[in-house]
GURO-968145 format. One line per field, with one value per residue (C-alpha): residue number from 1; y, x, z. Coordinates in nm, 3 decimals. Layout:
REM GURO-968145
pos <- [NUM | ...]
y <- [Y | ...]
x <- [X | ...]
z <- [Z | ...]
This chain:
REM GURO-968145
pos <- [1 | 2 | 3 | 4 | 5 | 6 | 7 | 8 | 9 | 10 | 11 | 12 | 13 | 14 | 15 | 16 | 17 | 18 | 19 | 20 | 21 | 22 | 23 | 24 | 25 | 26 | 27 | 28 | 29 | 30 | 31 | 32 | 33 | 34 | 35 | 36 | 37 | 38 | 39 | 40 | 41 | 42 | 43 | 44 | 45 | 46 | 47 | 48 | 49 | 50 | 51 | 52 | 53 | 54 | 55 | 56 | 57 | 58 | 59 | 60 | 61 | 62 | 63 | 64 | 65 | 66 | 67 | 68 | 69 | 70 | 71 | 72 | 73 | 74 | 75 | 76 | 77 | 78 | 79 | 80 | 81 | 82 | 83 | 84 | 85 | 86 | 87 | 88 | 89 | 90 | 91 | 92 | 93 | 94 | 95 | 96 | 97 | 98 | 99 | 100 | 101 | 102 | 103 | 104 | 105 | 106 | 107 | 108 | 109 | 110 | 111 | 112 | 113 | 114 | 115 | 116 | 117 | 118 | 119 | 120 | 121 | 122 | 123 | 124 | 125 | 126 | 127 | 128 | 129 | 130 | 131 | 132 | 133 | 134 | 135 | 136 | 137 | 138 | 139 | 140 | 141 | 142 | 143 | 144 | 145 | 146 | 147 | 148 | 149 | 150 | 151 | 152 | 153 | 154 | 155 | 156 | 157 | 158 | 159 | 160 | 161 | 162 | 163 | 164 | 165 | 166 | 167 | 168 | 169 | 170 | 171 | 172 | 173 | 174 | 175 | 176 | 177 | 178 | 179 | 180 | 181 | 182 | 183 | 184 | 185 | 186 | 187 | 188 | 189 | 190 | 191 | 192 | 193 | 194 | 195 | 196 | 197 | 198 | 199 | 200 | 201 | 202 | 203 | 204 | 205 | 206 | 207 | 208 | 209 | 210 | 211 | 212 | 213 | 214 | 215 | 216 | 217 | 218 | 219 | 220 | 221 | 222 | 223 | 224]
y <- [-1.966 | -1.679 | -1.333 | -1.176 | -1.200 | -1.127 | -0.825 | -0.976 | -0.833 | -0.905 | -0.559 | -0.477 | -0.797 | -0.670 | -0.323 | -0.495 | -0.805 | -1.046 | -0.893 | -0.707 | -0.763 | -0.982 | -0.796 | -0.481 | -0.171 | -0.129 | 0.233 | 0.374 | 0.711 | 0.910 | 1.124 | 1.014 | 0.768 | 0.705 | 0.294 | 0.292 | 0.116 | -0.136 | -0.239 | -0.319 | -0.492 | -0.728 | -0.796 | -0.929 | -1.114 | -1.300 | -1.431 | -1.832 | -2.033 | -2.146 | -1.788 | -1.514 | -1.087 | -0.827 | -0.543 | -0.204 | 0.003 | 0.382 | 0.545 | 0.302 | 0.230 | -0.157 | -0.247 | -0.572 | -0.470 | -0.421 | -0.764 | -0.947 | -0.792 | -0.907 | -1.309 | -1.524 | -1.687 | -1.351 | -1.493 | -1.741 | -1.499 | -1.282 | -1.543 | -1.513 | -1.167 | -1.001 | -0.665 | -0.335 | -0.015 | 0.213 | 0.544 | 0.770 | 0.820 | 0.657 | 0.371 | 0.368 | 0.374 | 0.061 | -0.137 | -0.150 | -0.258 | -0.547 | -0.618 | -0.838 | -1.070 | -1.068 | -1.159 | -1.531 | -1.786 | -1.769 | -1.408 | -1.377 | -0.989 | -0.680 | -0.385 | -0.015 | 0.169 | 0.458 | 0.572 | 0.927 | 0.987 | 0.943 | 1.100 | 1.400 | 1.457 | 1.408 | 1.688 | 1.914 | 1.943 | 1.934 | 2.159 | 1.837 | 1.820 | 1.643 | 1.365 | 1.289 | 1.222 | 1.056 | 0.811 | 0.763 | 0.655 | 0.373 | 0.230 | 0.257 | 0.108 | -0.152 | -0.246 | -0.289 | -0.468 | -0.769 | -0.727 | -0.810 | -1.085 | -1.205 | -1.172 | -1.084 | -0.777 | -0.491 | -0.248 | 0.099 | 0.392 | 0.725 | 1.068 | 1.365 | 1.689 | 2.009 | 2.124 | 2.523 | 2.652 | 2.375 | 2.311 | 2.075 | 1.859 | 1.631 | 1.520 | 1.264 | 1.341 | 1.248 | 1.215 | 1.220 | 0.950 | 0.717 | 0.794 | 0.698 | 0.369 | 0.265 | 0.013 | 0.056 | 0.366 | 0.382 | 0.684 | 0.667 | 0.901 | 0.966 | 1.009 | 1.051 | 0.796 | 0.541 | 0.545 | 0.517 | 0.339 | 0.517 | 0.317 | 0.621 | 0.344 | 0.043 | -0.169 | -0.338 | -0.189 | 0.138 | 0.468 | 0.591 | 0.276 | 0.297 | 0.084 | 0.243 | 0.057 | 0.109 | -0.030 | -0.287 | -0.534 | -0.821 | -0.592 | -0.380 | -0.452 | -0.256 | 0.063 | 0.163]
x <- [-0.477 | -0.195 | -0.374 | -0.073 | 0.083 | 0.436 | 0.599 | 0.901 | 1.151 | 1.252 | 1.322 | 0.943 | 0.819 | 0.975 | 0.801 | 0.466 | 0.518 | 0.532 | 0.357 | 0.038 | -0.308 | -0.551 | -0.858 | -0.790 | -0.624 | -0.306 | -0.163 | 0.226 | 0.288 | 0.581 | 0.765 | 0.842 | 1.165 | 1.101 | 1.019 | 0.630 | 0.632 | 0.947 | 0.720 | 0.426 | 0.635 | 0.820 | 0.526 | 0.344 | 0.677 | 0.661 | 0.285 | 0.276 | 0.296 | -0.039 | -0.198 | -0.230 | -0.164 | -0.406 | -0.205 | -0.396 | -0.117 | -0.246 | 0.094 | 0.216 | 0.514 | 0.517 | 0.808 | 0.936 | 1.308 | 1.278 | 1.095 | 1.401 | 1.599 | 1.359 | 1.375 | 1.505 | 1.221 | 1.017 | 0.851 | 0.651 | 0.589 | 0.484 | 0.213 | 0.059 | 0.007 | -0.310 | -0.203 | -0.470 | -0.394 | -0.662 | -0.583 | -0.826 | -1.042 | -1.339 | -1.118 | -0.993 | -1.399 | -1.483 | -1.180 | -1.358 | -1.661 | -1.475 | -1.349 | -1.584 | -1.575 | -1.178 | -1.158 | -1.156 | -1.001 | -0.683 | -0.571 | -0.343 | -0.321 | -0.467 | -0.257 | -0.328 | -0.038 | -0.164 | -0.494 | -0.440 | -0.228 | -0.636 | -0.805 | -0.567 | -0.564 | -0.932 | -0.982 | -0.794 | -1.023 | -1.357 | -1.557 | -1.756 | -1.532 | -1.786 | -1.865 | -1.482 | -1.446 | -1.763 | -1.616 | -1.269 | -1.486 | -1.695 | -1.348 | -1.197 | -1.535 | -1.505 | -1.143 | -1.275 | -1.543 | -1.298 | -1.050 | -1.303 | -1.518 | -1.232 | -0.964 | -0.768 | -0.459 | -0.503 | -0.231 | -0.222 | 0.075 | -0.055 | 0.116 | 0.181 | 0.197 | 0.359 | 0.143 | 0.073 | 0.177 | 0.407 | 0.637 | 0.841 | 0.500 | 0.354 | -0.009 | -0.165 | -0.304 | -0.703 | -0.568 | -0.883 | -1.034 | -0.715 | -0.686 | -1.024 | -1.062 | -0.674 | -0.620 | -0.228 | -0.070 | 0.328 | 0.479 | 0.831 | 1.120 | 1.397 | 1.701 | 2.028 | 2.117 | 1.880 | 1.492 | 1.260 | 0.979 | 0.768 | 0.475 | 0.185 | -0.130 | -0.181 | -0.421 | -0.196 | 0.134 | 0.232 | 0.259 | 0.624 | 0.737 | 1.053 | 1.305 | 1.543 | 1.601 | 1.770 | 1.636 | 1.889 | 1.856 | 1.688 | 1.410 | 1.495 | 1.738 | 1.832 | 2.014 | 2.217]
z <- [1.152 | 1.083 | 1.143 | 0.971 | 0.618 | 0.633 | 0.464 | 0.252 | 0.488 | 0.812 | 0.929 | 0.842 | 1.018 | 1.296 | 1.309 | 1.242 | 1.510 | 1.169 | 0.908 | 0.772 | 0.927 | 0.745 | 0.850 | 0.806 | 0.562 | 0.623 | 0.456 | 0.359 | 0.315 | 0.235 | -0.059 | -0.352 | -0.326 | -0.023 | -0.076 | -0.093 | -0.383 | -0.332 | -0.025 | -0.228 | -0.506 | -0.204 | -0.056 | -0.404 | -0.455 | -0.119 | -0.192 | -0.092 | -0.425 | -0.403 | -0.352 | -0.532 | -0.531 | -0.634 | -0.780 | -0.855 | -1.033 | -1.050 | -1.120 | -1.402 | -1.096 | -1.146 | -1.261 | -1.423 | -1.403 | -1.033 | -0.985 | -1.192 | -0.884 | -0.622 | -0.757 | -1.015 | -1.038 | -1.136 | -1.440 | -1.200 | -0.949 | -1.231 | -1.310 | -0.921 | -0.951 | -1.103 | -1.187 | -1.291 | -1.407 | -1.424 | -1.550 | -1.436 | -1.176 | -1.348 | -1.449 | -1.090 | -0.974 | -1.222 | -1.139 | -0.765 | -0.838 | -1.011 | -0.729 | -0.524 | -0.859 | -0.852 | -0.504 | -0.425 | -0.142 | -0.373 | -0.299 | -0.041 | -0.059 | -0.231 | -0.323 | -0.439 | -0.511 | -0.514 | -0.348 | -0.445 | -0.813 | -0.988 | -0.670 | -0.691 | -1.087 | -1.072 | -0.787 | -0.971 | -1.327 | -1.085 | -0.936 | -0.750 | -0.480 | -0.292 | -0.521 | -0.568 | -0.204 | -0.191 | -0.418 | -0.307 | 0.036 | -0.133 | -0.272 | 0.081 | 0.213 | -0.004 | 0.082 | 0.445 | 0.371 | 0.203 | 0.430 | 0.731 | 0.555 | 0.329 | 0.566 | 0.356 | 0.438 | 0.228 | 0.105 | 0.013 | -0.068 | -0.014 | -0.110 | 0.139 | 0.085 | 0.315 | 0.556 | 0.479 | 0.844 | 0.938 | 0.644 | 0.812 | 0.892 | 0.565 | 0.522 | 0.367 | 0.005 | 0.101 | 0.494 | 0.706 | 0.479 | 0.472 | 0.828 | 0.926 | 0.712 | 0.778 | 1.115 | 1.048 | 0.915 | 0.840 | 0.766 | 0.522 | 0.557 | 0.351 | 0.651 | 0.497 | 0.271 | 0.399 | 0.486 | 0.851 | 0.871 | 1.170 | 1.298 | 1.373 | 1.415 | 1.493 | 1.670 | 1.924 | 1.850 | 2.082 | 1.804 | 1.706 | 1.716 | 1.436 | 1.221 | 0.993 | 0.652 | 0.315 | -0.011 | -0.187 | -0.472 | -0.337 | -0.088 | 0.182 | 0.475 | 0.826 | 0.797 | 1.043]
Protein backbone atom coordinates (compact mmCIF):
# COMPACT_ATOMS: atom_id res chain seq x y z
CA UNK A 1 0.00 0.00 0.00
CA UNK A 2 1.31 3.74 -0.95
CA UNK A 3 2.10 5.54 2.47
CA UNK A 4 2.22 8.76 0.46
CA UNK A 5 -0.32 10.75 -1.68
CA UNK A 6 1.40 12.70 -4.17
CA UNK A 7 1.41 16.52 -4.27
CA UNK A 8 0.32 17.46 -7.99
CA UNK A 9 3.77 18.58 -8.82
CA UNK A 10 6.79 16.99 -9.38
CA UNK A 11 9.07 19.54 -7.90
CA UNK A 12 7.04 19.05 -4.51
CA UNK A 13 7.20 15.20 -4.81
CA UNK A 14 10.60 15.64 -4.87
CA UNK A 15 11.01 17.66 -1.58
CA UNK A 16 8.61 15.22 0.14
CA UNK A 17 10.30 11.77 -1.37
CA UNK A 18 6.69 11.38 -3.45
CA UNK A 19 4.15 13.05 -1.74
CA UNK A 20 2.22 13.86 1.61
CA UNK A 21 2.06 11.32 4.49
CA UNK A 22 -1.10 9.38 4.97
CA UNK A 23 -0.87 9.18 8.69
CA UNK A 24 -0.11 12.17 9.70
CA UNK A 25 -0.72 16.40 9.46
CA UNK A 26 1.18 17.75 7.19
CA UNK A 27 1.29 21.97 7.57
CA UNK A 28 2.37 25.10 4.90
CA UNK A 29 3.18 28.24 6.08
CA UNK A 30 4.19 31.39 4.54
CA UNK A 31 2.93 35.13 3.56
CA UNK A 32 0.37 35.84 1.74
CA UNK A 33 1.18 35.06 -2.16
CA UNK A 34 3.40 32.97 -1.35
CA UNK A 35 1.46 29.57 -2.95
CA UNK A 36 -0.22 28.05 0.22
CA UNK A 37 -3.24 27.92 -1.31
CA UNK A 38 -2.27 26.95 -5.14
CA UNK A 39 -0.75 23.86 -3.18
CA UNK A 40 -3.92 22.92 -1.58
CA UNK A 41 -6.01 23.59 -4.79
CA UNK A 42 -3.30 21.12 -6.94
CA UNK A 43 -3.36 18.74 -4.57
CA UNK A 44 -7.49 18.46 -4.48
CA UNK A 45 -7.14 18.55 -8.30
CA UNK A 46 -4.79 15.51 -8.47
CA UNK A 47 -7.27 13.26 -6.20
CA UNK A 48 -7.55 9.57 -8.04
CA UNK A 49 -10.95 9.49 -9.93
CA UNK A 50 -12.40 7.14 -7.72
CA UNK A 51 -11.57 9.14 -4.42
CA UNK A 52 -12.51 12.01 -3.08
CA UNK A 53 -11.05 15.70 -1.37
CA UNK A 54 -12.17 17.26 1.78
CA UNK A 55 -11.86 20.99 1.32
CA UNK A 56 -12.33 23.27 4.54
CA UNK A 57 -12.20 26.84 2.96
CA UNK A 58 -11.80 29.44 5.98
CA UNK A 59 -10.62 32.42 3.89
CA UNK A 60 -13.29 32.21 1.03
CA UNK A 61 -9.64 31.48 -1.18
CA UNK A 62 -11.14 28.61 -3.35
CA UNK A 63 -11.25 29.56 -6.46
CA UNK A 64 -13.08 28.18 -9.56
CA UNK A 65 -11.15 30.42 -12.05
CA UNK A 66 -7.90 29.08 -10.79
CA UNK A 67 -9.16 25.37 -10.99
CA UNK A 68 -10.28 26.04 -14.90
CA UNK A 69 -6.37 26.74 -15.09
CA UNK A 70 -5.34 23.70 -13.19
CA UNK A 71 -7.58 21.13 -15.71
CA UNK A 72 -9.93 21.05 -18.44
CA UNK A 73 -11.70 18.70 -17.00
CA UNK A 74 -12.43 21.00 -13.74
CA UNK A 75 -16.14 20.52 -13.74
CA UNK A 76 -15.52 16.67 -12.91
CA UNK A 77 -12.89 17.26 -10.61
CA UNK A 78 -15.16 19.82 -9.17
CA UNK A 79 -17.66 16.98 -8.47
CA UNK A 80 -14.77 14.88 -6.25
CA UNK A 81 -14.27 17.59 -4.06
CA UNK A 82 -16.38 18.31 -0.88
CA UNK A 83 -15.76 21.80 -0.16
CA UNK A 84 -16.80 23.83 3.57
CA UNK A 85 -16.62 27.21 4.39
CA UNK A 86 -17.18 28.03 7.77
CA UNK A 87 -17.05 31.57 8.60
CA UNK A 88 -16.38 31.90 12.03
CA UNK A 89 -14.81 30.28 14.61
CA UNK A 90 -17.94 28.53 15.85
CA UNK A 91 -18.75 27.57 12.31
CA UNK A 92 -15.13 26.48 12.00
CA UNK A 93 -15.70 24.38 15.61
CA UNK A 94 -19.07 22.61 14.16
CA UNK A 95 -17.71 21.88 10.78
CA UNK A 96 -15.17 19.42 12.95
CA UNK A 97 -17.31 17.65 14.73
CA UNK A 98 -18.90 16.84 11.32
CA UNK A 99 -16.13 15.54 10.48
CA UNK A 100 -15.88 11.93 11.68
CA UNK A 101 -19.43 11.57 9.70
CA UNK A 102 -17.80 13.16 6.45
CA UNK A 103 -14.92 10.99 6.51
CA UNK A 104 -15.27 7.66 4.69
CA UNK A 105 -12.89 5.00 2.64
CA UNK A 106 -13.62 7.43 -0.36
CA UNK A 107 -11.51 10.46 0.77
CA UNK A 108 -8.28 10.50 -0.43
CA UNK A 109 -7.25 13.78 1.40
CA UNK A 110 -8.48 16.42 3.88
CA UNK A 111 -7.62 20.05 3.51
CA UNK A 112 -7.88 23.24 5.81
CA UNK A 113 -6.86 26.20 4.24
CA UNK A 114 -6.57 28.03 6.79
CA UNK A 115 -6.10 26.88 10.46
CA UNK A 116 -5.74 30.38 11.68
CA UNK A 117 -7.96 33.32 9.50
CA UNK A 118 -11.22 32.09 12.28
CA UNK A 119 -8.66 31.28 15.15
CA UNK A 120 -7.07 34.73 14.72
CA UNK A 121 -10.36 36.94 14.19
CA UNK A 122 -11.82 35.00 17.01
CA UNK A 123 -8.74 35.79 19.47
CA UNK A 124 -8.98 39.17 18.73
CA UNK A 125 -12.92 40.04 20.05
CA UNK A 126 -12.14 37.56 23.26
CA UNK A 127 -10.99 37.90 26.39
CA UNK A 128 -11.05 33.70 26.72
CA UNK A 129 -7.85 33.28 25.32
CA UNK A 130 -7.70 30.02 26.88
CA UNK A 131 -10.80 28.46 25.59
CA UNK A 132 -9.91 29.61 21.94
CA UNK A 133 -6.77 27.62 22.03
CA UNK A 134 -8.37 24.95 23.80
CA UNK A 135 -10.46 24.57 20.84
CA UNK A 136 -8.26 25.10 17.94
CA UNK A 137 -6.42 21.85 19.86
CA UNK A 138 -9.50 19.48 19.76
CA UNK A 139 -9.75 20.35 15.86
CA UNK A 140 -5.99 19.63 15.47
CA UNK A 141 -6.59 16.49 17.75
CA UNK A 142 -9.10 15.47 15.69
CA UNK A 143 -7.17 15.81 12.38
CA UNK A 144 -4.64 13.33 13.98
CA UNK A 145 -6.84 11.14 15.11
CA UNK A 146 -8.20 10.45 11.15
CA UNK A 147 -5.11 10.79 9.79
CA UNK A 148 -3.71 7.79 12.05
CA UNK A 149 -6.87 5.48 12.02
CA UNK A 150 -8.05 6.67 8.57
CA UNK A 151 -4.83 6.97 7.01
CA UNK A 152 -5.65 9.40 5.43
CA UNK A 153 -2.85 12.74 4.67
CA UNK A 154 -4.06 15.78 6.10
CA UNK A 155 -3.39 19.37 4.89
CA UNK A 156 -3.19 22.59 6.45
CA UNK A 157 -1.91 26.50 5.38
CA UNK A 158 -1.02 28.42 8.31
CA UNK A 159 -0.23 32.29 8.52
CA UNK A 160 3.04 33.83 10.05
CA UNK A 161 3.54 36.74 11.51
CA UNK A 162 7.08 38.95 12.33
CA UNK A 163 8.67 37.95 15.21
CA UNK A 164 8.83 41.21 17.72
CA UNK A 165 12.80 41.07 18.29
CA UNK A 166 13.76 39.35 15.12
CA UNK A 167 11.91 41.06 12.29
CA UNK A 168 13.52 39.25 9.70
CA UNK A 169 12.27 35.79 11.55
CA UNK A 170 8.20 34.81 10.88
CA UNK A 171 6.08 32.64 13.21
CA UNK A 172 3.39 30.63 12.84
CA UNK A 173 -0.11 32.28 13.65
CA UNK A 174 -1.10 29.49 16.65
CA UNK A 175 2.78 28.05 16.17
CA UNK A 176 3.41 25.89 19.22
CA UNK A 177 0.07 24.11 18.59
CA UNK A 178 0.61 23.56 14.71
CA UNK A 179 4.06 22.73 15.60
CA UNK A 180 3.32 20.17 18.09
CA UNK A 181 0.37 18.31 16.23
CA UNK A 182 2.19 18.76 12.61
CA UNK A 183 4.64 15.47 11.53
CA UNK A 184 5.73 17.69 8.38
CA UNK A 185 6.05 21.40 8.44
CA UNK A 186 7.01 23.47 5.08
CA UNK A 187 7.80 26.83 5.28
CA UNK A 188 7.00 29.19 1.78
CA UNK A 189 9.10 32.08 0.71
CA UNK A 190 8.57 34.63 -1.66
CA UNK A 191 12.51 34.88 -3.34
CA UNK A 192 12.57 37.21 -6.12
CA UNK A 193 10.23 36.51 -8.66
CA UNK A 194 9.71 32.94 -7.79
CA UNK A 195 8.96 31.03 -4.39
CA UNK A 196 11.15 28.27 -1.88
CA UNK A 197 9.72 25.62 -0.45
CA UNK A 198 12.01 24.88 2.83
CA UNK A 199 11.41 21.53 4.46
CA UNK A 200 11.78 22.47 8.60
CA UNK A 201 10.13 18.79 9.84
CA UNK A 202 9.77 15.83 8.83
CA UNK A 203 9.79 12.38 10.06
CA UNK A 204 12.42 10.81 7.82
CA UNK A 205 13.49 13.67 5.73
CA UNK A 206 16.82 15.68 7.11
CA UNK A 207 15.42 19.65 8.06
CA UNK A 208 16.34 22.54 5.50
CA UNK A 209 15.99 20.43 2.93
CA UNK A 210 14.84 23.10 -0.14
CA UNK A 211 13.36 23.35 -3.78
CA UNK A 212 12.74 26.59 -5.37
CA UNK A 213 9.47 26.83 -7.52
CA UNK A 214 7.32 29.40 -9.33
CA UNK A 215 3.56 29.17 -9.62
CA UNK A 216 2.30 28.90 -13.41
CA UNK A 217 -1.02 28.04 -15.01
CA UNK A 218 -1.30 24.47 -14.87
CA UNK A 219 0.42 24.09 -10.86
CA UNK A 220 3.71 24.95 -9.90
CA UNK A 221 7.03 24.07 -11.69
CA UNK A 222 11.03 24.48 -10.72
CA UNK A 223 12.38 27.91 -10.61
CA UNK A 224 15.61 28.46 -11.25
Amino acid sequence: MDTKLSTGSAVMDWLLEGGYEHDCITTIYGPAGSGKTNLCLIAAVSTPNDKKALYIDTEGSFSIARLKQLTDDWETVLGRITILQPTTFEEQKQVFEKLKDLVNRKIAVIILDSAAMLYRIEMGKTKDVHKVNRDLGVQLAYLTQIARKQQIPVLVTNQVYADFEDKEKIKMVGGDLLRYASKCLIELQKIGGGRRAILRKHRSIEDDKHVDFKIVDKGVVEHG
